[in-house]
SELO-347389 format. One record per residue (C-alpha): residue number from 1; residue in one letter; x, y, z. Coordinates in steps of 0.25 Angstrom, whole numbers. Example, Ala and Ser with C-alpha at 12.3 -4.5 7.8 and 13.67 -1.06 7.14 Angstrom:
BEGIN
+------+------+-------+-------+-------+
! panu ! loti !    c1 !    c2 !    c3 !
+------+------+-------+-------+-------+
!    1 !    A !    49 !   -18 !    31 !
!    2 !    S !    55 !    -4 !    29 !
+------+------+-------+-------+-------+
***
This chain:
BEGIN
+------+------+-------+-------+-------+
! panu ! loti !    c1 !    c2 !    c3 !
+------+------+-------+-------+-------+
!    1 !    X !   139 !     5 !   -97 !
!    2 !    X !   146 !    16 !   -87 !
!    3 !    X !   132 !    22 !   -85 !
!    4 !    X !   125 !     8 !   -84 !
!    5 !    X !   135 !     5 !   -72 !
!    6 !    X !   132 !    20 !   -64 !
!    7 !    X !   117 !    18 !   -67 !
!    8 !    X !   118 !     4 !   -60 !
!    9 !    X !   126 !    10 !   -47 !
!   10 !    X !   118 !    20 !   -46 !
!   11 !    X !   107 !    12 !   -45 !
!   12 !    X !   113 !     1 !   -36 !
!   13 !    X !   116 !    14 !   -27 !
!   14 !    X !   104 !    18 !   -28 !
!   15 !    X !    95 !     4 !   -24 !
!   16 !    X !   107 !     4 !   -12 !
!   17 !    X !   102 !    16 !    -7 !
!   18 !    X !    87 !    14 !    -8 !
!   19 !    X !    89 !     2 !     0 !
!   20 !    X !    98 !     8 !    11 !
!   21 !    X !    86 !    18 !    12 !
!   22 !    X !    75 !     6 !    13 !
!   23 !    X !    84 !     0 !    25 !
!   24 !    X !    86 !    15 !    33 !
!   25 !    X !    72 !    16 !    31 !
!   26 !    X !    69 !     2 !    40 !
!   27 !    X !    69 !     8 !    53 !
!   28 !    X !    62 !    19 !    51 !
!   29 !    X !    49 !    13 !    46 !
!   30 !    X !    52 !     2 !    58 !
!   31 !    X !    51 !    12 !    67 !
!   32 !    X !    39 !    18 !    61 !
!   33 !    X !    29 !     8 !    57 !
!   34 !    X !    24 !    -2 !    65 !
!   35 !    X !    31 !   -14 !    58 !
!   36 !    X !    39 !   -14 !    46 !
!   37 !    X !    43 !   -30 !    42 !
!   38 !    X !    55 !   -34 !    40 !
!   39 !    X !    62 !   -30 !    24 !
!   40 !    X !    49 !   -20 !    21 !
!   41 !    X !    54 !    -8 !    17 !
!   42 !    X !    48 !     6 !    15 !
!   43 !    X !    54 !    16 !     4 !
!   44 !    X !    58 !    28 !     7 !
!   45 !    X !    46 !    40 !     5 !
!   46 !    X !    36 !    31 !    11 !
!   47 !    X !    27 !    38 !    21 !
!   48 !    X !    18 !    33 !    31 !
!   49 !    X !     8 !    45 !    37 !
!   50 !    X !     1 !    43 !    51 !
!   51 !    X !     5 !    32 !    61 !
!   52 !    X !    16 !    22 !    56 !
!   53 !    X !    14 !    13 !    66 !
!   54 !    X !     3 !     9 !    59 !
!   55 !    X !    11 !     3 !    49 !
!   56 !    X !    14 !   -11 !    47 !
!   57 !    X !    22 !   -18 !    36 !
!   58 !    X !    24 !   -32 !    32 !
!   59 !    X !    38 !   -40 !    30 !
!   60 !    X !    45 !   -37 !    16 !
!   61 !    X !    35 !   -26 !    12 !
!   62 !    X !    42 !   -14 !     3 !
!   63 !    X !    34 !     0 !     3 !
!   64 !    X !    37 !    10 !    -8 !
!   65 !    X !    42 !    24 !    -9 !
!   66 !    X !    31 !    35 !    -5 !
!   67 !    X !    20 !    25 !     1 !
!   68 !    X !    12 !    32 !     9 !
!   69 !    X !     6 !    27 !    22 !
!   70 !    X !    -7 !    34 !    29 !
!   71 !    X !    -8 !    28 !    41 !
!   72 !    X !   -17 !    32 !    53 !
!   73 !    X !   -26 !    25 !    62 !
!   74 !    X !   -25 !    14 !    53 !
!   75 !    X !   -14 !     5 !    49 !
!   76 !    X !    -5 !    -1 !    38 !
!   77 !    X !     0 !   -16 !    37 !
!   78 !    X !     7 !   -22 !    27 !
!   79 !    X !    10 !   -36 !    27 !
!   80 !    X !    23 !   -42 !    19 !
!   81 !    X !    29 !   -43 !     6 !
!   82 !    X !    25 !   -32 !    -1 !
!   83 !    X !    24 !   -19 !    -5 !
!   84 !    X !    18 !    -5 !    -7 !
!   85 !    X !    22 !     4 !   -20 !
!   86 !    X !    26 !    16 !   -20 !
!   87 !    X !    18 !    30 !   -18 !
!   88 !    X !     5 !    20 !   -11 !
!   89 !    X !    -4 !    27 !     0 !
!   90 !    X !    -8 !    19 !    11 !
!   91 !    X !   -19 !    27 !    20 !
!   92 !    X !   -23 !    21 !    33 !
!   93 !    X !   -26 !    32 !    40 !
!   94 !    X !   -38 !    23 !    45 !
!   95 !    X !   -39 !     9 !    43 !
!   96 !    X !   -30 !    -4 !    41 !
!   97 !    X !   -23 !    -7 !    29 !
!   98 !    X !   -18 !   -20 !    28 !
!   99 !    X !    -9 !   -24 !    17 !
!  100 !    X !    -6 !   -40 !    15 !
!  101 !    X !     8 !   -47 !    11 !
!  102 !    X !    14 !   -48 !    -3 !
!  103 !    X !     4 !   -34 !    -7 !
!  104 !    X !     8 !   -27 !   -19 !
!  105 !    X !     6 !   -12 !   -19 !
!  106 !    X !     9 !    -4 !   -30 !
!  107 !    X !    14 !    11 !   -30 !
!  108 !    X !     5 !    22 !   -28 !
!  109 !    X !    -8 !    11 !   -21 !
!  110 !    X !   -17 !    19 !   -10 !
!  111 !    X !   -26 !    13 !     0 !
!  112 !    X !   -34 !    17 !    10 !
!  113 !    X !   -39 !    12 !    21 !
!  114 !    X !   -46 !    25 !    25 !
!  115 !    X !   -54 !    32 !    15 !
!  116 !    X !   -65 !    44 !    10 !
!  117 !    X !   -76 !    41 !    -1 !
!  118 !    X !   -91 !    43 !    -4 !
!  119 !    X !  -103 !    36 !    -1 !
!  120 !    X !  -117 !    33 !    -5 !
!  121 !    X !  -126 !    35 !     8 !
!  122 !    X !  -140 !    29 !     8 !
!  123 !    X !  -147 !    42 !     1 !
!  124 !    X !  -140 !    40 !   -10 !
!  125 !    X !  -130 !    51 !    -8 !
!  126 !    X !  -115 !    51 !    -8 !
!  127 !    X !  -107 !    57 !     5 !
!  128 !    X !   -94 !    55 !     7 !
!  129 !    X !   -87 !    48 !    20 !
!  130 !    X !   -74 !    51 !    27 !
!  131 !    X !   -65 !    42 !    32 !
!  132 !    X !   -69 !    27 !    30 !
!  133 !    X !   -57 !    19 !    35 !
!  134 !    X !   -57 !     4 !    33 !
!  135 !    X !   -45 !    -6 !    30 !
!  136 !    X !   -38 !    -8 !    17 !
!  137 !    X !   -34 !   -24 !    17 !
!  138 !    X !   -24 !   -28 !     5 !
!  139 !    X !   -23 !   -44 !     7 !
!  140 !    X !   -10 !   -52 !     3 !
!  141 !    X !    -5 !   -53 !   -10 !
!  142 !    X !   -13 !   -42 !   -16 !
!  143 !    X !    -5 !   -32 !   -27 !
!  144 !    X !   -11 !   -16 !   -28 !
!  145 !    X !    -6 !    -9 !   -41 !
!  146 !    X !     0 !     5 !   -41 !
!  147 !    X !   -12 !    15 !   -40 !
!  148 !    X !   -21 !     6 !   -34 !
!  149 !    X !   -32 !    12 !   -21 !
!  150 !    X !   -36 !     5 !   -10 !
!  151 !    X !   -48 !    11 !    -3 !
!  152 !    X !   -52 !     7 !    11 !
!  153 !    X !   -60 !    -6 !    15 !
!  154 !    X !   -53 !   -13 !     4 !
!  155 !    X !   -47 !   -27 !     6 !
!  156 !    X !   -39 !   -31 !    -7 !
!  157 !    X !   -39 !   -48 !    -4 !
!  158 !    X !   -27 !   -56 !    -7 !
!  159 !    X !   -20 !   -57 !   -19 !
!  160 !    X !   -27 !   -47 !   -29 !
!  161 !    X !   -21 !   -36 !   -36 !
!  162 !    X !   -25 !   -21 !   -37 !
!  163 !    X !   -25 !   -14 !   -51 !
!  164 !    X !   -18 !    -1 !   -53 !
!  165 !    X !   -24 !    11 !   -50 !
!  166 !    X !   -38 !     2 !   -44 !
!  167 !    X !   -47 !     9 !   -32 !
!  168 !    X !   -50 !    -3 !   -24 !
!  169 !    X !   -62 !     0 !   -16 !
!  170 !    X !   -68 !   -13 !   -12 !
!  171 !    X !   -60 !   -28 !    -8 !
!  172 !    X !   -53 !   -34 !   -19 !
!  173 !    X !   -55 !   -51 !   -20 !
!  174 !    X !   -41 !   -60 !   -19 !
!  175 !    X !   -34 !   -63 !   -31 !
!  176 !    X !   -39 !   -52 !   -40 !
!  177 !    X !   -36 !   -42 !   -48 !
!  178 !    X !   -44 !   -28 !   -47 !
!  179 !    X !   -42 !   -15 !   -54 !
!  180 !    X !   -51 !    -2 !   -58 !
!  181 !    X !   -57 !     8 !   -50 !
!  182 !    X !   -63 !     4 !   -40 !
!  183 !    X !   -55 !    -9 !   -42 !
!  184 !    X !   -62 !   -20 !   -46 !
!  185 !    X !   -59 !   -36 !   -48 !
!  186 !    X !   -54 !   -38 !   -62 !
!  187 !    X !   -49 !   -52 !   -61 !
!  188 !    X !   -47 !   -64 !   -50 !
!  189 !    X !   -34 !   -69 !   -49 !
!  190 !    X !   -39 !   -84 !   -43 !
+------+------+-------+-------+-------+
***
């Protein structure tokens, strides 16, 4: 019982201080990003690369430990009531990404509004192309599982939900459910 109790201080101590540390935290990112809404809070260990002040996050939005931010010519807003798992990459080192209120993003999630690939030119060849930037837009209500990608140009409609580990390459309808790589629509939730 004597071990039950210490374990249970220790972790009431323990939550006491990672919330102190949340609080301390407040000014520093209000001072650094463009806006932070009011009871967001970034984690300790998250990084934002490049320009700051194009960052913009919503009211009531949580971001995890070791989230990464790439930012910059491009920018980064967040709308409210969500929040972004630990260990995810954001790049917009070109490009807009837009993420909706009440979005879901599990741990370890990357997107990217700016990316390299290969393409088939006329001759039947394939080359491939640098630095294609184009905006990543995750709509309301939308949940993306732990491991998931997000390439550039995609826009992921309201209310559909992103399999683990999926590789979205192209739009992904409302209210469905897509998983694979590349991602495809599996199921329609209305």
């Amino acid at each position: 019982m004597k071990i039950y109790k210490d374990f249970l201080l220790l972790d009431i101590i323990s939550r006491l201080k990672l919330r102190i540390l949340d609080y301390m935290l407040i000014p520093y990112w209000k001072i650094r990003l463009k806006k932070i809404g009011k009871n967001s809070r970034i984690k300790p260990g998250v990084k934002i690369v490049g320009n700051a002040k194009r960052v913009i996050i919503g009211d009531n939005f949580k971001i995890w430990h070791r989230a990464l931010f790439g930012v910059g010519t491009g920018f980064i807003i967040i709308g409210d009531n969500g929040h972004i798992g630990v260990d995810t990459y954001i790049n917009a080192s070109e490009g807009r990404v837009t993420i909706g209120n009440n979005v879901q993003i599990g741990s370890k999630v990357q997107i990217y509004s700016y990316s390299f690939g290969i393409e088939k030119k006329d001759n039947g060849s394939y080359e491939p192309y640098f630095g294609k930037p184009d905006d990543v837009i995750i709509k309301d209500n939308v949940v993306i599982s732990s491991g998931a990608i997000i390439l550039s140009g995609v826009t992921i409609n309201e209310g559909a939900i992103i399999g683990a580990g999926a590789v979205v390459t192209h739009d992904i309808p409302e209210y469905s459910v897509a998983v694979g790589v590349p991602a495809k629509v599996i199921k329609k939730l209305r």
